[in-house]
C-alpha positions in Angstrom: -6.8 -8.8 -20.9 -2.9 -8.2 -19.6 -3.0 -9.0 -16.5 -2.1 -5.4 -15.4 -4.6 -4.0 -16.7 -6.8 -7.0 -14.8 -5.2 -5.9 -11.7 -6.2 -2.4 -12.5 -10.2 -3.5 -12.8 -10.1 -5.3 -9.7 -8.7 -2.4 -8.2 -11.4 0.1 -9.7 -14.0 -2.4 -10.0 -14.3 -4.7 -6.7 -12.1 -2.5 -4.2 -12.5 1.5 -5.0 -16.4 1.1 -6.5 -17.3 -1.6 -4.0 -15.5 -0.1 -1.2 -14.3 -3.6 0.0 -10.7 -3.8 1.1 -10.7 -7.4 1.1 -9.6 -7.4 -2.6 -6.8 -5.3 -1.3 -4.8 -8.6 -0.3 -5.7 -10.5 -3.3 -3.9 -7.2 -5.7 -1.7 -5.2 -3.8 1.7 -6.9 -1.8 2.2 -6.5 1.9 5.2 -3.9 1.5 2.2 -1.7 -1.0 3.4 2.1 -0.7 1.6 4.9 -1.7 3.5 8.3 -2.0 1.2 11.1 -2.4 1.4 14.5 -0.9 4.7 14.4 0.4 3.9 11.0 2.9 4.6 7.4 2.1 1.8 5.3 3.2 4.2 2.4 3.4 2.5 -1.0 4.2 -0.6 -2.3 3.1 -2.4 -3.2 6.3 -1.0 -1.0 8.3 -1.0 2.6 6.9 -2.8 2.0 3.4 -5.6 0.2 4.0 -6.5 2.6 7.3 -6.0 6.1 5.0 -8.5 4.5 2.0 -10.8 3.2 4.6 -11.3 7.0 5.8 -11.7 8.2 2.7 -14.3 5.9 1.8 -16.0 6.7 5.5 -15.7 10.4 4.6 -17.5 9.8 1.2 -20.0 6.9 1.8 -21.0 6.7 -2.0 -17.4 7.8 -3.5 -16.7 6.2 -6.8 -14.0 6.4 -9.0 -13.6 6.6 -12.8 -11.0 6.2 -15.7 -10.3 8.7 -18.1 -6.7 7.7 -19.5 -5.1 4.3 -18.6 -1.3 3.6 -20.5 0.6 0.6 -20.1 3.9 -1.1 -21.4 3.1 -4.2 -19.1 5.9 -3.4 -16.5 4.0 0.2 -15.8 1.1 1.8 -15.6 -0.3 5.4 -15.6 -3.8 6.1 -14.8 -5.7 9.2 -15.1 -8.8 9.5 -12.9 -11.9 11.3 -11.1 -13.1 10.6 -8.1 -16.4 11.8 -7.2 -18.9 11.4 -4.3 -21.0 13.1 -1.3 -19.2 14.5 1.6 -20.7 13.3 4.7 -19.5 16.1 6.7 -21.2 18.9 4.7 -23.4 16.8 2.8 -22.3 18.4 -0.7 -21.5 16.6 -3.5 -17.6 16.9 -5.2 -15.5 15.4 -8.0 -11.7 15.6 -8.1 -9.1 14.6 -10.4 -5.9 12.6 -9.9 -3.0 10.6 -11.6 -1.5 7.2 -10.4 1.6 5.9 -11.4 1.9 2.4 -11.1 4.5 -0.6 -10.2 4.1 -4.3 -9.9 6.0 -7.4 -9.3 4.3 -9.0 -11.7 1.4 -10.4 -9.3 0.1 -7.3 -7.6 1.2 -3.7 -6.8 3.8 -2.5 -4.7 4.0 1.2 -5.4 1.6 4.1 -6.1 3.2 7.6 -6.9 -0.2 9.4 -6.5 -1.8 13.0 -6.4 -5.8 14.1 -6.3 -6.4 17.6 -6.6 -8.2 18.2 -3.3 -8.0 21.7 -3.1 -11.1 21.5 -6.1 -12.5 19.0 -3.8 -12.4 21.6 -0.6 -13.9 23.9 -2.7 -16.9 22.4 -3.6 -17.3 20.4 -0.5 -17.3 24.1 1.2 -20.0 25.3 -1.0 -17.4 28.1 -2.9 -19.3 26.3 -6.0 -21.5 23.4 -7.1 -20.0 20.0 -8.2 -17.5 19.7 -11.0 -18.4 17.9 -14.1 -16.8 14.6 -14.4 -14.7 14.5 -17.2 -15.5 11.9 -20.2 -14.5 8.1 -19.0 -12.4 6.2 -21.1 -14.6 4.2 -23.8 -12.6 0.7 -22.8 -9.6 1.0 -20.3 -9.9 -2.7 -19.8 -8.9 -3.4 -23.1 -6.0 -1.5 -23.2 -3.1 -3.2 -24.0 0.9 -2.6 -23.5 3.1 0.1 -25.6 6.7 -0.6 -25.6 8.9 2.6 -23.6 10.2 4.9 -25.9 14.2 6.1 -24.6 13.3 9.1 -27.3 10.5 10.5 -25.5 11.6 9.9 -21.8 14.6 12.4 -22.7 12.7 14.6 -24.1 10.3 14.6 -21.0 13.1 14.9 -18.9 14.7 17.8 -20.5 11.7 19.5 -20.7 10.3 18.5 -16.2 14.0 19.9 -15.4 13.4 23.4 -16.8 11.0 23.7 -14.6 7.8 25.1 -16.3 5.2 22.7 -16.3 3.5 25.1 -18.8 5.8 25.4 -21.4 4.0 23.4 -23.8 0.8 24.2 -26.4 -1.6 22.4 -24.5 -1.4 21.8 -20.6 -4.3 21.8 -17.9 -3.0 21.5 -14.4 -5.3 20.3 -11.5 -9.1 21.8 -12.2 -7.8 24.3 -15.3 -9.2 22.3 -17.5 -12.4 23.5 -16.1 -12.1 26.3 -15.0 -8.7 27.9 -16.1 -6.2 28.9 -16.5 -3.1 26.3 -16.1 -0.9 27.6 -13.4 1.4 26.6 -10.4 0.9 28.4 -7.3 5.0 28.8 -7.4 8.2 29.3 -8.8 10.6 26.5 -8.5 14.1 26.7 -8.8 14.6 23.6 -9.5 12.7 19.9 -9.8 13.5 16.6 -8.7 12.1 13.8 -10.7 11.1 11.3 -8.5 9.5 8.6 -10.6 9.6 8.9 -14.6 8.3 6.1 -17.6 7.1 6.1 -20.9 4.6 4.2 -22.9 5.3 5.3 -26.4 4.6 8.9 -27.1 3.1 9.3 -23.5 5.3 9.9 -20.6 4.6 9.5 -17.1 6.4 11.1 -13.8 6.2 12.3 -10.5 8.2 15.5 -9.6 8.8 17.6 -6.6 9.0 21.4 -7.5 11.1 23.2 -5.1 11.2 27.0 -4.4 13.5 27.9 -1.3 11.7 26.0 1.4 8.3 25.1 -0.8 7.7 21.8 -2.1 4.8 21.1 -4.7 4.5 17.3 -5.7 3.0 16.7 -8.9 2.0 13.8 -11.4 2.5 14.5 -15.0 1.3 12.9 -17.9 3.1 14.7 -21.2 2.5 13.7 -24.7 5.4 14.1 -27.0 5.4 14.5 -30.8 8.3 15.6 -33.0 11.2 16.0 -30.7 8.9 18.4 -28.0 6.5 18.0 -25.1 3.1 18.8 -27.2 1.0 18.3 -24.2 1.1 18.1 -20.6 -1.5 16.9 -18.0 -0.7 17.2 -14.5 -2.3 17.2 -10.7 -0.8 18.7 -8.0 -0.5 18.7 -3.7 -1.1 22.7 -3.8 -3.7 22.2 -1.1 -1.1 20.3 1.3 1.6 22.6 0.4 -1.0 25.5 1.6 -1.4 23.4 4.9 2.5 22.9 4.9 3.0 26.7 4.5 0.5 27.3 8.0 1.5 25.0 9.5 
């Protein structure tokens, strides 16, 4: 097993499924940072660990599992569900998310994250039952590294900076894959590319769509074939960019 990929078990396996942040020190740095929704968690112990430890409070029996996991042994991009029973409400929920990851070569030291928790507000509401979890991966811990493709990251790049995130033949953004269709709740102007990889044909990033004073954060994962984005996977912040908007 490459030992990213190992660190990305123990991460699943003994710290999100177990709910024990011990393992925490054991796979993630001190200086861990975790930007998702438009916050940096910076610091393991003293804003990461507290924010997860809530969650997990919040959803005694969450659990989380894999559906895509790509690798070219320097990063790592992980597509996910989480799913578990709201303690508040007492309803059941399951949410996606992708997780774009960076290590020193030991353990982590930076997330680029997003979980689609406005399909976990609904159902946690009652607006509907609980999702469907989406197929697991057959064997994410025997993935093993892809070398970066320059080819593709342009081609990714060329295609985040115009600004449609549905420009391409297939796409499913946050819960369209369920329950359709694929759509932003804006329309940027422009997009900053915050984070941005590729292992082979697959292409991982983190964007911030901006329209006036609006800002949607957003991890893609595109798949690119021929010379064009083919397909594109992405979760988004639209339910903090609601809150944003009231507040």
């Amino acid at each position: 097993m490459h030992p990213f990929v190992r660190i990305m078990q123990r991460y699943i396996e003994d710290y999100c499924n177990c709910h024990d942040p011990s393992v925490c020190e054991e796979i993630m740095a001190p200086e861990y940072v975790v930007h998702i929704a438009g916050r940096d968690l910076a610091g393991r112990d003293e804003r990461y660990i507290p924010a997860a430890s809530a969650a997990f409070a919040s959803f005694p029996d969450l659990r989380l599992t894999v559906h895509e996991l790509h690798t070219n042994g320097d990063r790592l991009a992980m597509r996910f569900s989480e799913h578990g029973t709201s303690r508040a409400t007492g309803r059941a929920a399951a949410w996606g998310g992708i997780g774009l990851y960076d290590w020193n070569g030991e353990a982590l030291v930076t997330n680029w994250v997003e979980q689609d928790y406005a399909a976990r507000q609904r159902q946690v509401d009652g607006a509907s039952g609980r999702d469907p979890v989406e197929q697991a991966h057959p064997g994410p811990w025997s993935v093993t590294p892809v070398a970066s493709s320059e080819e593709a990251e342009a081609v990714a790049y060329r295609f985040l900076r115009a600004a449609d995130l549905t420009a391409a033949p297939e796409v499913a953004i946050d819960d369209s894959w369920l329950i359709g269709p694929a759509s932003i709740p804006m329309t940027p102007g422009r997009v900053d590319i915050d984070d941005l990889f590729s292992v082979g044909d697959v292409v991982a990033a983190h964007v911030t769509l901006v329209e006036a004073r609006r800002r949607l954060h957003a991890s893609v994962l595109l798949r690119v074939e021929g010379g064009r984005v083919v397909a594109v996977r992405a979760v988004t912040d639209r339910l903090a960019m609601a809150e944003r908007a009231e507040g």
